[in-house]
N, C-alpha and C positions, 0 to 999 in steps of 0.2 A: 426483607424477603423479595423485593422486585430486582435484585442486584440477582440472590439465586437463582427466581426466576427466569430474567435474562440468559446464564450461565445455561441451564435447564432445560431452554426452548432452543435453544442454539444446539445443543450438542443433542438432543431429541429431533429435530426438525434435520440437522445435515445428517442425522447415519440414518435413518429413516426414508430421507429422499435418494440416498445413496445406496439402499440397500434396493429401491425400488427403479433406479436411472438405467438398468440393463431391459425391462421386463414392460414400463411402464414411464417411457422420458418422458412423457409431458404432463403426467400426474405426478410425478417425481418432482419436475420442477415447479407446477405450479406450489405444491407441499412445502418446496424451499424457499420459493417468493413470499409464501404466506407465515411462514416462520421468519422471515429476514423483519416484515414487515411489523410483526409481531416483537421483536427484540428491537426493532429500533422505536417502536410506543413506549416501551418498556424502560429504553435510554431516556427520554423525554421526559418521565417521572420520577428518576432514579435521584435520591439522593444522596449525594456528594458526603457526605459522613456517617452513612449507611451501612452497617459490621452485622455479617451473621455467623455462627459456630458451625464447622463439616468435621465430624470424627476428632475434632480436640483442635482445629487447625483453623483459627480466624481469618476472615476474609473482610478486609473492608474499604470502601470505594473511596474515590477522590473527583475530583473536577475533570482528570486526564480518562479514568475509567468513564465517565459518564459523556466523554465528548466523544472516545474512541465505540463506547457501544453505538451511539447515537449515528455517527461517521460509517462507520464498517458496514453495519447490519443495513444501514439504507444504500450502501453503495452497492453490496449483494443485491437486495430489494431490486436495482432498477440493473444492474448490471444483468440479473436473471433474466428482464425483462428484455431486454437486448438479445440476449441469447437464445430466448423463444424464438426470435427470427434468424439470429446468426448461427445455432447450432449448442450445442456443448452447456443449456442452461441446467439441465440437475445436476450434472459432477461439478460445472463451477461454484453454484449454488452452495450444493450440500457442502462439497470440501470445503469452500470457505467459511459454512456456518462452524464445523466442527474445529475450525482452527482460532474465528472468534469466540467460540467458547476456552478452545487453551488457553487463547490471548487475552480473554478477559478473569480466568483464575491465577495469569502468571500477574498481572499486574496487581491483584487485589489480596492472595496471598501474601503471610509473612514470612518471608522467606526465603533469599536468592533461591538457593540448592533446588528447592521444591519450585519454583517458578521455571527456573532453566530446565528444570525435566518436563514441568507440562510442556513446555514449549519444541521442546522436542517431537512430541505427539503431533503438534500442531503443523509443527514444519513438515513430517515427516507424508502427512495427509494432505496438506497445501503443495507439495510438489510428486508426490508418485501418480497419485489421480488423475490431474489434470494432465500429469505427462500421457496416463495410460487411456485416457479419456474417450480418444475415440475407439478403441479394443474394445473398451468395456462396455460400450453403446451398439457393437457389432457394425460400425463405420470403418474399421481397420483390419485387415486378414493378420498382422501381425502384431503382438505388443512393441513399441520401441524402448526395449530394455534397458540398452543407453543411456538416454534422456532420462528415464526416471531414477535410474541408478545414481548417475554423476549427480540430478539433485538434489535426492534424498541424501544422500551420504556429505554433501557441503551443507545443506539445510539442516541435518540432524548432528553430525558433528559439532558446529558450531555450538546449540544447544550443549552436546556436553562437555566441551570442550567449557563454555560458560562454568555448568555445575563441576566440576573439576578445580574449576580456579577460585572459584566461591569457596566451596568446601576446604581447601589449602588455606586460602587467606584465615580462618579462623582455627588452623591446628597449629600446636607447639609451636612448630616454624614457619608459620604465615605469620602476615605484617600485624592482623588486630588478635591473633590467641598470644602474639612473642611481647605485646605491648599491656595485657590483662593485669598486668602485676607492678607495673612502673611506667617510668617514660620511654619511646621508644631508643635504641641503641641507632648505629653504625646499619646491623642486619636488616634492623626492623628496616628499617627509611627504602633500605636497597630491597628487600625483601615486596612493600608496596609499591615503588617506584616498577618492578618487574609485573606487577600483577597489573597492575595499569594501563600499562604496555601490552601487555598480552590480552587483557578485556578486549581495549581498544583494534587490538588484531583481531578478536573473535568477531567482533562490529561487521570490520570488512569481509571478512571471509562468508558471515549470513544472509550481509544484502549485496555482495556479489562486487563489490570495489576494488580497484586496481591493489594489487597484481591477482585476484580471485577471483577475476570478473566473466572466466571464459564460461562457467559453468549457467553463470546468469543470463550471460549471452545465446549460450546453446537450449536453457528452458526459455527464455521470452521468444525466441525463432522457431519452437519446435510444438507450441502448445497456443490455445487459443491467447488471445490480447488480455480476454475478459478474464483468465485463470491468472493472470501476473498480479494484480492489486493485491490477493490474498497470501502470495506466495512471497513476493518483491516488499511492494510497499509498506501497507499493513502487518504482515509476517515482520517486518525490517524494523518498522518503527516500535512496534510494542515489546520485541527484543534488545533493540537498542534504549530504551525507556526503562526496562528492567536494569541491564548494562550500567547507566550511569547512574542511576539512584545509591547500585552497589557501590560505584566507583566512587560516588560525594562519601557514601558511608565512610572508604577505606579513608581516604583523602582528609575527610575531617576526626579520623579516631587520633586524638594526639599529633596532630600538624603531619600526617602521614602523606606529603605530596610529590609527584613527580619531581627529577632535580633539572635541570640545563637540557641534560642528555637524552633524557627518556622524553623529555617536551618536544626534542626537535625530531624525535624518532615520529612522537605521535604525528605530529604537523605535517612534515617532509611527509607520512604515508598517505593524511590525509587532503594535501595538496596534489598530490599523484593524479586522487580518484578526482578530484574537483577541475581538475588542469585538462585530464585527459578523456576522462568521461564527458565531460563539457565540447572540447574538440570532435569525438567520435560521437555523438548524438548531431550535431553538425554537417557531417559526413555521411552519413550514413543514405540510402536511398529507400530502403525497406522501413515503416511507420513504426515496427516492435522494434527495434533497434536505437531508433530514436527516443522511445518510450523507457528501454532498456538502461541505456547508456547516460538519458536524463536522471533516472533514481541510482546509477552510479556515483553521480556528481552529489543528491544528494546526501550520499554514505559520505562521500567526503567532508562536507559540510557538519555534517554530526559527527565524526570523529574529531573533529576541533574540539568539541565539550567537554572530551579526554585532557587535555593540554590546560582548562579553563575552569579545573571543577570547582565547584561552588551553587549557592543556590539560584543567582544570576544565571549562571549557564544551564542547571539543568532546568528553570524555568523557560529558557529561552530553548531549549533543546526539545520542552515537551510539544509547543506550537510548532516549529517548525517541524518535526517528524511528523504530527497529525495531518496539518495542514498540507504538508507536502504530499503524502499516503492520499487523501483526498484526493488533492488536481490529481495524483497520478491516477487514483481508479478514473477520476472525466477523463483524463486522454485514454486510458483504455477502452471504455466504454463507446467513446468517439471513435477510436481504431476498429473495436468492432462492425459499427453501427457503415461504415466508412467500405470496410471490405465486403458488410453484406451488400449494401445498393451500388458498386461501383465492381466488385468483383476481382479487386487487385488491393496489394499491400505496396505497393512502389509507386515512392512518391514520381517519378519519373510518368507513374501512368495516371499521375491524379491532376493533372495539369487543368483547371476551371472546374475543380469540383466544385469552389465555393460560387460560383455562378450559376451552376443547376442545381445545387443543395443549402439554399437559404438557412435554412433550420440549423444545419450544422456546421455551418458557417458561424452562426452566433454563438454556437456551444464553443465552437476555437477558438475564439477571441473572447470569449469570456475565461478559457485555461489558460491562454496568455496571458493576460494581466492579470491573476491570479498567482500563475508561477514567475511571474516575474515582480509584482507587485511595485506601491510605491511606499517612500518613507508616509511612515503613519499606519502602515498595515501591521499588522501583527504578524506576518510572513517574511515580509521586509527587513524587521526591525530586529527578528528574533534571529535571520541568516547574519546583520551586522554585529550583532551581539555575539554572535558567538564566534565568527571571524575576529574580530576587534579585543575578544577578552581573550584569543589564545596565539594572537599576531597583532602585535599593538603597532601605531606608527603608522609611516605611509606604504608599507609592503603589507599589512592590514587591509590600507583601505584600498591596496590594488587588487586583494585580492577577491573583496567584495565587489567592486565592479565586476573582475574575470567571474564570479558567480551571479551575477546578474543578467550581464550580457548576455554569456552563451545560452540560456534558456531563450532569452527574446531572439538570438537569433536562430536558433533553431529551430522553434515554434513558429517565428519571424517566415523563414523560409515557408514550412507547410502551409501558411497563410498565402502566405507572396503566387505558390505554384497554384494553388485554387481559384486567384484572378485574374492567368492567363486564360489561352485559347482553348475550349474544349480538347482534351485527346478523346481518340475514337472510343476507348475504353469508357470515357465519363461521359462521351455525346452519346454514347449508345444505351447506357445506362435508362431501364426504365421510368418515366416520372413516379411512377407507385412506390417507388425506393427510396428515387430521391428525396422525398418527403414536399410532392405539391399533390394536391388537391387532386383525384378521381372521380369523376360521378359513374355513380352505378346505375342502370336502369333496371327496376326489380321488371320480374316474369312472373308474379305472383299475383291474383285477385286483393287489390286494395284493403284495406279497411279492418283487417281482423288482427288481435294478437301476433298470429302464427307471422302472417304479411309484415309486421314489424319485428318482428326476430329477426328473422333472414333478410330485413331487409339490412339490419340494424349491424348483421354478422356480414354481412359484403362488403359493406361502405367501409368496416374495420381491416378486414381482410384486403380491401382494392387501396387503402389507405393507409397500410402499415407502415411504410416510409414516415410518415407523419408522425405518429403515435413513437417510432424508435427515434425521431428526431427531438421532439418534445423529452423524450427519456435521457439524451446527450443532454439538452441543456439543464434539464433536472440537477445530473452529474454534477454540470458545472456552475450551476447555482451552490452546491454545498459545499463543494471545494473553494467555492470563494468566497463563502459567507464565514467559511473558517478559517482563509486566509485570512481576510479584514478580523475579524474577532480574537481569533486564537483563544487560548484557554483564559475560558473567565470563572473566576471562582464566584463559586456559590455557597459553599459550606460556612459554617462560621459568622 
């Protein structure tokens, strides 16, 4: 029951906050906050071999559902909290609750077909929203129809383009309904080897991976930071997690695995996003793009799993998409928190942020060495794995360093520019943002109730730098306590 629950409060709490974000944004969002905060209690209790019945249709949780409730719902939770000051917290809010409700029925469902179409829903409300986000709030005279179009249509697509290929692979002429009756043939082998491949393509095309990457690039430029984790990250990973479960099933029905050919297809595309998305996160001068082009690299990365299935890989594929979705909402959270006290996204104008913002300074270098990890992390170990199991040899282990590096130095960089010389932009920046201490003088007669409320509502209000700083390293306390951890089972 607390698995439906979760499911329940989440898809209750985001259309609820959403229906209220035009009329009422700050009851709207706190409504989301309190629902986020609610489903992630909810993940804390949940246990890990927990099955309830909906309409004849079993749902039942695992270690990866109970880590991903847990993860999600608190990264909304605080990311809301960010956005009380940066802008856009009920539609980030609510859209993201009602997609972790998809994302927590597409994982617990038995089902590709029916998981690829929730997932649909989900995608489809994680990117038109927050594209339309400030229209909807009456902050834009225009909607950008655009933006929401081009990513609803790759976000939803993908989805069905999934339940399309699921649905094939088990009729007459897909690889596990042609195999029902004997061992597989000639067809069969060729038959899975294509569906593989094509999963493996639908991967990239969801979380936005080279060569699909423009569409990802134009929603994380076009929409707040704090709207990416649910869209990107999280949206990515619990799709991709659905993705290769399918793919272990196809792979192990009767020895049904990729041959030479379809290995180096999958590899070569997913070396592209890892090679180039790594490069352009690098390059890049704007913070979302960095942000952007880092969960490019790593769609790359999980597209190896494709090349590697097995229960090794998809083990090592469920940490590293969790973990990874994590740091990625802390550096979003941080990119918000970042633009509100400093007033720019260019790292060019962020030169000695980390000088006047203590606080978020330590939330950065806790995302570094988190997204970059060391051996012994469950981050670490589970990116070598899955490199290593679908490129063995020393072009394997080059290419685990090439994914290692370019996060540190990219992260490396935004670090590096925050301990030069003030720019005008960050020396002008006020201290109440940057997250140092305020004192209020209250104007109020001493001593009564009333006298501490307002005195108690000033010091919060003069001090909100602080409180969104302490919320960044929150972020990136969980993204690294799930780096280090990774999924630990508890079931059984």
């Amino acid at each position: 029951m607390i698995l439906a629950a979760a499911i329940l409060v989440a898809l209750a709490g985001g259309l609820l906050s959403l229906g209220l974000a035009a009329r009422l944004p700050r009851t709207a969002a706190a409504l989301a906050i309190g629902a986020s905060a609610v489903v992630a209690g909810l993940g804390l209790v949940l246990d890990a071999g927990a099955t309830f019945v909906v309409g004849g249709t079993a749902l039942a949780a695992s270690d990866e559902v109970r880590l991903v409730t847990i993860g999600w719902a608190a990264a909304l939770m605080l990311l809301g909290l960010v956005g009380l000051a940066a802008g856009g917290a009920a539609v980030v809010t609510g859209a993201g609750l009602v997609a972790l409700a998809a994302g927590l029925t597409a994982l617990t469902v038995d089902g590709p077909t029916t998981a690829f179409g929730v997932l649909v829903v989900g995608a489809l409300v994680a990117t038109i929203l927050p594209a339309l986000g400030g229209w909807l709030t009456g902050h834009a005279d225009e909607p950008p129809v655009g933006l929401a179009t081009r990513s609803a249509v790759a976000g939803t697509s993908a989805g069905l383009l999934g339940l399309v290929v699921a649905a094939w692979s088990v009729s007459p002429s897909g690889p596990l309904g042609s195999t029902s009756l004997g061992e597989p043939d000639v067809a069969a082998r060729a038959a899975a080897g294509l569906a593989l491949v094509a999963m493996a393509a639908i991967v990239i095309v969801r979380g936005g991976g080279i060569p699909a990457h423009l569409w990802a690039a134009r929603f994380v430029g076009g929409v707040s930071p704090l709207a990416v984790p649910s869209a990107l990250a999280w949206g990515t990973a619990v799709f991709a997690l659905v993705a290769i479960r399918w793919s272990s099933a196809v792979a192990g029905s009767a020895s049904l695995r990729p041959d030479d050919v379809e290995r180096l297809l999958i590899i070569g595309a997913a070396l592209a996003s890892v090679l180039l998305g790594g490069l352009a996160s690098m390059l890049h001068d704007d913070l979302e793009h960095v942000l952007g082009y880092q969960l490019v690299q790593n769609v790359g990365v999980t597209v190896l799993a494709f090349a590697a299935l097995g229960p090794q890989a998809t083990s090592a594929a469920a940490t590293w998409l969790i973990a990874s979705a994590a740091l990625g909402a802390a550096f979003a959270g941080w990119i918000g928190a970042s633009r509100w006290a400093f007033g720019t996204r260019r790292l060019g104008d962020l030169r000695g942020w980390a000088r006047r913002a203590p606080i978020l300074a330590a939330s950065g270098v806790l995302v570094v060495i988190g997204s970059v990890g060391i051996p012994g992390m469950a981050l670490f170990d589970a990116r070598a794995d899955l490199v290593s199991g679908a490129i063995p040899g020393w072009l394997g282990t080059a290419v685990i360093a090439l994914a290692t590096v370019t996060p540190l130095l990219a992260l490396g960089r935004v670090l590096a520019t925050g301990l030069q010389r003030p720019s005008p932009e960050v020396a002008g920046a006020p201290d109440a943002r940057v997250g140092r201490m305020v004192t209020v003088i209250g104007g109020w007669s001493r001593g009564g109730p009333r006298w501490w409320l307002r005195t108690a509502a000033s010091v919060a209000r003069a001090n909100a730098g602080v409180g969104i700083g302490v919320v960044t390293v929150l972020l990136s306390v969980i993204g690294l306590a799930i780096a280090i951890a990774g999924v630990v089972t508890t079931a059984g």
